[in-house]
C-alpha positions as a Markdown table, in Angstrom:
| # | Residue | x | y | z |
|---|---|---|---|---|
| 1 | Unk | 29.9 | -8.9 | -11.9 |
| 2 | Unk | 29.0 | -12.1 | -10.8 |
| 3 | Unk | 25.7 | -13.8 | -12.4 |
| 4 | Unk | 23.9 | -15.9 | -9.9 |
| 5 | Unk | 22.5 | -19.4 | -11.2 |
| 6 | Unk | 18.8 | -19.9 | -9.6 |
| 7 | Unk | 15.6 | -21.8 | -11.1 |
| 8 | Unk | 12.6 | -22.8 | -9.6 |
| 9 | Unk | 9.0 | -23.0 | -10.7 |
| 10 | Unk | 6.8 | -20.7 | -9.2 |
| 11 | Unk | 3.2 | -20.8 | -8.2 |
| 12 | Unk | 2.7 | -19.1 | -11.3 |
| 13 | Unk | 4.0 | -21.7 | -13.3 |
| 14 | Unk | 7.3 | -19.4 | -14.5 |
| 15 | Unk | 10.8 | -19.3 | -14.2 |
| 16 | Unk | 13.3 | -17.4 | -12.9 |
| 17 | Unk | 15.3 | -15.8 | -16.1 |
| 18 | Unk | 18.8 | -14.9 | -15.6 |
| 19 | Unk | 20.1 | -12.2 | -17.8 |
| 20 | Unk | 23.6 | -11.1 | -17.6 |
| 21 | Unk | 24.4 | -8.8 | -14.9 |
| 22 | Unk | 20.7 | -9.0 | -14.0 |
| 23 | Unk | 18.7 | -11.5 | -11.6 |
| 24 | Unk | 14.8 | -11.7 | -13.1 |
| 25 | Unk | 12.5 | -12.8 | -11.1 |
| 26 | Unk | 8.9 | -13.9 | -12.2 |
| 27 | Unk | 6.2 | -11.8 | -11.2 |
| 28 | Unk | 4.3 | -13.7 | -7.9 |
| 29 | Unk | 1.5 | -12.3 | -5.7 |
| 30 | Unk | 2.3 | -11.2 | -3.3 |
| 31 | Unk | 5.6 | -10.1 | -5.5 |
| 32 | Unk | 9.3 | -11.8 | -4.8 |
| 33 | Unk | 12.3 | -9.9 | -3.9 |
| 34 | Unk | 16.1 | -10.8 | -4.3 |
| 35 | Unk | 17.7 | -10.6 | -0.5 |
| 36 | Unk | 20.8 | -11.5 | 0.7 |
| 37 | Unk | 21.4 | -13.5 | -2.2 |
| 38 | Unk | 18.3 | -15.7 | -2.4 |
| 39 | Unk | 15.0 | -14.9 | -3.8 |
| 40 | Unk | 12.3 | -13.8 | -0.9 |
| 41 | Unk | 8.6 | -13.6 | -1.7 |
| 42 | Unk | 6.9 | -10.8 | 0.6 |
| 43 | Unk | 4.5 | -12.0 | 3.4 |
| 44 | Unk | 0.9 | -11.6 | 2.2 |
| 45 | Unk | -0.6 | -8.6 | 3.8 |
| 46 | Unk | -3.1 | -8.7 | 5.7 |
| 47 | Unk | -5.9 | -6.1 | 7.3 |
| 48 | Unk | -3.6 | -4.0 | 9.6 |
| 49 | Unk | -0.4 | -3.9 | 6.4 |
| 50 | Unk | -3.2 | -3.0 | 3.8 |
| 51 | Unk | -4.9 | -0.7 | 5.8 |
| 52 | Unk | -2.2 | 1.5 | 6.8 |
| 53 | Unk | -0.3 | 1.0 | 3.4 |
| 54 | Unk | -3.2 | 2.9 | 1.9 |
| 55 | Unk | -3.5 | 5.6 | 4.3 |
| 56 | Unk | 0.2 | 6.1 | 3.8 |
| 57 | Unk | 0.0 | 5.7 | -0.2 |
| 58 | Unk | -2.7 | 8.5 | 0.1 |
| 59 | Unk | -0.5 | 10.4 | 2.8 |
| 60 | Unk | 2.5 | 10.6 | 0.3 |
| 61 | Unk | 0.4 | 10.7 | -2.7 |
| 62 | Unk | -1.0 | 14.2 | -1.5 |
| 63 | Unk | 2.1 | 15.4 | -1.1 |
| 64 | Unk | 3.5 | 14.4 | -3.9 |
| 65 | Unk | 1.3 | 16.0 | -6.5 |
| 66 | Unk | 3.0 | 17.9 | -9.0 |
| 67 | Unk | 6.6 | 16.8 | -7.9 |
| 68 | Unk | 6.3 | 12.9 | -8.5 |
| 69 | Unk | 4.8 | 9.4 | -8.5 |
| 70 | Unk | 3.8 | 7.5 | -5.4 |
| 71 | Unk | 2.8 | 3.9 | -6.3 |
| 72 | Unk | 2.4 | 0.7 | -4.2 |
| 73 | Unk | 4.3 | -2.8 | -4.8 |
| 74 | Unk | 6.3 | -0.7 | -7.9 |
| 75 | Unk | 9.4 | -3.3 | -8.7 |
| 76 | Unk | 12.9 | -1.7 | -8.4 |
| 77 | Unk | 15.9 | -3.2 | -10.4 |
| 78 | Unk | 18.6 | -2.2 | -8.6 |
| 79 | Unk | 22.5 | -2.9 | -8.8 |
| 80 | Unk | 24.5 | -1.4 | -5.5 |
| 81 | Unk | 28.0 | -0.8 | -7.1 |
| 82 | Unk | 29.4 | -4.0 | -8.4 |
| 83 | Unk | 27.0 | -6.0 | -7.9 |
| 84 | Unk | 24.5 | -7.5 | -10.2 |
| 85 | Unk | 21.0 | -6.3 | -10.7 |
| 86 | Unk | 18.4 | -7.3 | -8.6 |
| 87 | Unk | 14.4 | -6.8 | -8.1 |
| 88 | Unk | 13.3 | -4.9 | -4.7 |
| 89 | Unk | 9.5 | -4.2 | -4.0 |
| 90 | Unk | 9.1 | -1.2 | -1.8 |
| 91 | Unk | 5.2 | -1.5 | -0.1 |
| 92 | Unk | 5.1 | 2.4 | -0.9 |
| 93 | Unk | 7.7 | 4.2 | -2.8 |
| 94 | Unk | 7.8 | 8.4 | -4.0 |
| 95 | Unk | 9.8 | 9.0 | -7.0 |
| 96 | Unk | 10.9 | 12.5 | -8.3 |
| 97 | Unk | 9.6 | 13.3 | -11.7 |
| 98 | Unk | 12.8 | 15.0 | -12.7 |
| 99 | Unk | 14.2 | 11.3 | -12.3 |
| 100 | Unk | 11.6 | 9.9 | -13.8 |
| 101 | Unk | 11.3 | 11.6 | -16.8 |
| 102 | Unk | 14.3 | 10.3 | -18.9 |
| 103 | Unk | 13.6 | 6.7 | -18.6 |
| 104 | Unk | 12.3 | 5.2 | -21.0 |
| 105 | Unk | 8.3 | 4.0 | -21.0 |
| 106 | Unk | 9.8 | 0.2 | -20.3 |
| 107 | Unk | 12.0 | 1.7 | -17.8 |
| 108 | Unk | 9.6 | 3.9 | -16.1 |
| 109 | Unk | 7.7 | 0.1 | -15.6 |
| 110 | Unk | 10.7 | -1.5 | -13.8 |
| 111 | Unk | 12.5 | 1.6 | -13.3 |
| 112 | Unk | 16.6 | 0.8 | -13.0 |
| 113 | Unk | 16.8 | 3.4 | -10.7 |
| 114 | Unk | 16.1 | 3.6 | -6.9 |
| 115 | Unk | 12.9 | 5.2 | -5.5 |
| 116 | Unk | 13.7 | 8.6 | -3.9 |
| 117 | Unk | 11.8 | 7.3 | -0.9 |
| 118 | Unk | 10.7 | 3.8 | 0.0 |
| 119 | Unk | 8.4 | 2.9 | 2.8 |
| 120 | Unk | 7.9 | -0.6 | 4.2 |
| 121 | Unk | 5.2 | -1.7 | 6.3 |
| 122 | Unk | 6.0 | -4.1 | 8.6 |
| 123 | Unk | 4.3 | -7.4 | 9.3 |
| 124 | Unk | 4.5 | -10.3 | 11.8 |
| 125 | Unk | 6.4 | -12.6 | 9.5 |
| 126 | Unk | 9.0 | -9.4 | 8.5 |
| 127 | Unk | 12.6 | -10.0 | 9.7 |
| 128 | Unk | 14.8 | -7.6 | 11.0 |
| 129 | Unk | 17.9 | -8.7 | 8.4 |
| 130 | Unk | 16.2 | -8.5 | 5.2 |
| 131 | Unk | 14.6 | -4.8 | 6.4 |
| 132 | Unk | 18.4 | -4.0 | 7.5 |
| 133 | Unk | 19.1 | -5.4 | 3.9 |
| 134 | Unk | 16.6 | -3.4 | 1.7 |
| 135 | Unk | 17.3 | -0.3 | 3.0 |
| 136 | Unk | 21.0 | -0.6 | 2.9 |
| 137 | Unk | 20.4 | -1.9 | -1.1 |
| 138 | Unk | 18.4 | 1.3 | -1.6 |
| 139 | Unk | 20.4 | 3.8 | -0.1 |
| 140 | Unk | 23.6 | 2.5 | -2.0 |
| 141 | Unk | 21.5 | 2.6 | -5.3 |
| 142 | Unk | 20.1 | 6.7 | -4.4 |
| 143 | Unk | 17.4 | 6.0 | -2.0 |
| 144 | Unk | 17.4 | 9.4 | 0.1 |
| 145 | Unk | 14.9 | 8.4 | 3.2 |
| 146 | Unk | 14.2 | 5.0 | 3.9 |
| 147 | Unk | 10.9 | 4.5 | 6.4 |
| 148 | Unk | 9.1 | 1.8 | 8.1 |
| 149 | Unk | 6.0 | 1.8 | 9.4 |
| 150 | Unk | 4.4 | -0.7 | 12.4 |
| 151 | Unk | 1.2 | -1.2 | 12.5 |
| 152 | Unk | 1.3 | -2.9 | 15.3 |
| 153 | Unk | 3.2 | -0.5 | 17.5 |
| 154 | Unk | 2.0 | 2.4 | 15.7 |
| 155 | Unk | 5.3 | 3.9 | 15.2 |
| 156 | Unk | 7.4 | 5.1 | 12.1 |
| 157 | Unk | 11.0 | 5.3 | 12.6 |
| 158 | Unk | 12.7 | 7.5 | 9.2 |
| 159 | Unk | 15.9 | 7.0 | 8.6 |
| 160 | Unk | 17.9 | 9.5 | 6.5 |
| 161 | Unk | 20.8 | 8.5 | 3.5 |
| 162 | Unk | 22.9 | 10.9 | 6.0 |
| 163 | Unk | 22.5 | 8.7 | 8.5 |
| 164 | Unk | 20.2 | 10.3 | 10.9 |
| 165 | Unk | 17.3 | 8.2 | 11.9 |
| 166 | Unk | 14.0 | 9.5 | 13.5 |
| 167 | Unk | 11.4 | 7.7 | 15.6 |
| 168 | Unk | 7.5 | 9.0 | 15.7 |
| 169 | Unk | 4.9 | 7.5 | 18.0 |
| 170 | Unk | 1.6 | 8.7 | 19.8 |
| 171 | Unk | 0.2 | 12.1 | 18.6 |
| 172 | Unk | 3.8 | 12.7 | 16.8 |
| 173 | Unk | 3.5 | 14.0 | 13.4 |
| 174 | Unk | 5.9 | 12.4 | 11.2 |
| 175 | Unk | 8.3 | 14.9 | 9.4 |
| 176 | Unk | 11.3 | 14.2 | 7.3 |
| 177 | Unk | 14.4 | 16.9 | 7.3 |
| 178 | Unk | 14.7 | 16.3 | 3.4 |
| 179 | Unk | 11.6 | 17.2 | 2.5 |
| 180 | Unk | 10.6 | 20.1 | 5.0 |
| 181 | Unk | 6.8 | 20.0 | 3.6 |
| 182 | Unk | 6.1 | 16.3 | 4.3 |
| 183 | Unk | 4.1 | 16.0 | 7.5 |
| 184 | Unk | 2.4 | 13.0 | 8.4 |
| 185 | Unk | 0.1 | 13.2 | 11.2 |
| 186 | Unk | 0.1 | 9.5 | 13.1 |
| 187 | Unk | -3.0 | 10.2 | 14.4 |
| 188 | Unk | -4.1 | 10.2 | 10.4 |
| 189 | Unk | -2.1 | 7.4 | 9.6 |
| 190 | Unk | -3.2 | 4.8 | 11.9 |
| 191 | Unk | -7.2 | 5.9 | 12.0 |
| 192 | Unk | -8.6 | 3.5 | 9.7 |
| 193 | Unk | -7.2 | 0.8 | 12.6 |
| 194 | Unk | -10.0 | 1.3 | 14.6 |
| 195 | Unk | -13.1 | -0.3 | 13.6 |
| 196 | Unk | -16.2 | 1.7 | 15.3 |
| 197 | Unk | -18.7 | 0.7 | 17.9 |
């Protein structure tokens, strides 16, 4: 494994810490992720992202009750197969308590294990490579569904670790072949966009 060499003061006023086989990056608001081999701070949400990341949060929070945790800007460390271990920051992310349960309380902070599902919300600034990027990271590190939403379009696209992929838009109601009992109405999801007469 190769260690990768990077300082810089953040806003924060802390730097990076390289462990061995590990990247660590300082905590920033909004957070920084490692991506294609340079550290990427996430754009700062704004009203449409934070609106519909908690009407999704609350979406997959529902569902997951009594099977797992859903949480919201949750850092990942995560090391795809020979390479070193690196921080990912899923917008919304659902993971399994059976996976969950034998980390360790420091672990279960910065969990060393993939989510089972990560969501990103997109924004204007997002790019197309480093969303390619995450969810390739994830799925080689145990992600099993991988989904973006677009505020702006009002579409989710899922895409699956097998490979199938899965668009939504309109009055759709998103569904994910995984997990048969997940069913997101977009008509739910995108709601709180409208502001009332």
């Amino acid at each position: 494994m190769r260690v990768i060499e990077w300082r810089e003061t953040v806003a924060n006023g802390g730097p990076m810490a390289t462990m061995p086989g590990e990247i660590v990056l300082p905590e920033t608001r909004p957070e920084t992720e490692w991506l294609l081999g340079r550290p990427v701070q996430k754009v700062s949400p704004f009203r449409r992202h934070a609106v519909v990341q908690a009407s999704m949060a609350a979406a997959l929070g529902a569902w997951a009750t009594g099977r797992g945790q859903v949480g919201t800007e949750w850092r990942f460390r995560l090391a795809p197969n020979g390479e070193v271990r690196r921080p990912l920051v899923p917008d919304i992310c659902y993971l399994a308590y059976d996976r969950l349960r034998p980390l360790s309380d420091a672990d279960r902070e910065l969990p060393p294990i993939a989510p089972d599902v990560a969501v990103e919300i997109r924004s204007p600034g997002d790019r197309e490579r480093y969303l390619a990027h995450k969810k390739a990271v994830y799925f080689a590190t145990g992600t099993l569904v991988f989904i973006v939403v677009d505020p702006r379009t009002r579409t989710v696209t899922v895409d699956d670790l097998d490979g199938s992929r899965s668009t939504f838009c309109g009055d759709d109601v998103v569904t994910v072949a995984r997990f048969p009992d997940l069913a997101i109405p977009l008509a739910m999801l995108f709601a709180n966009l409208d502001i009332p007469e």
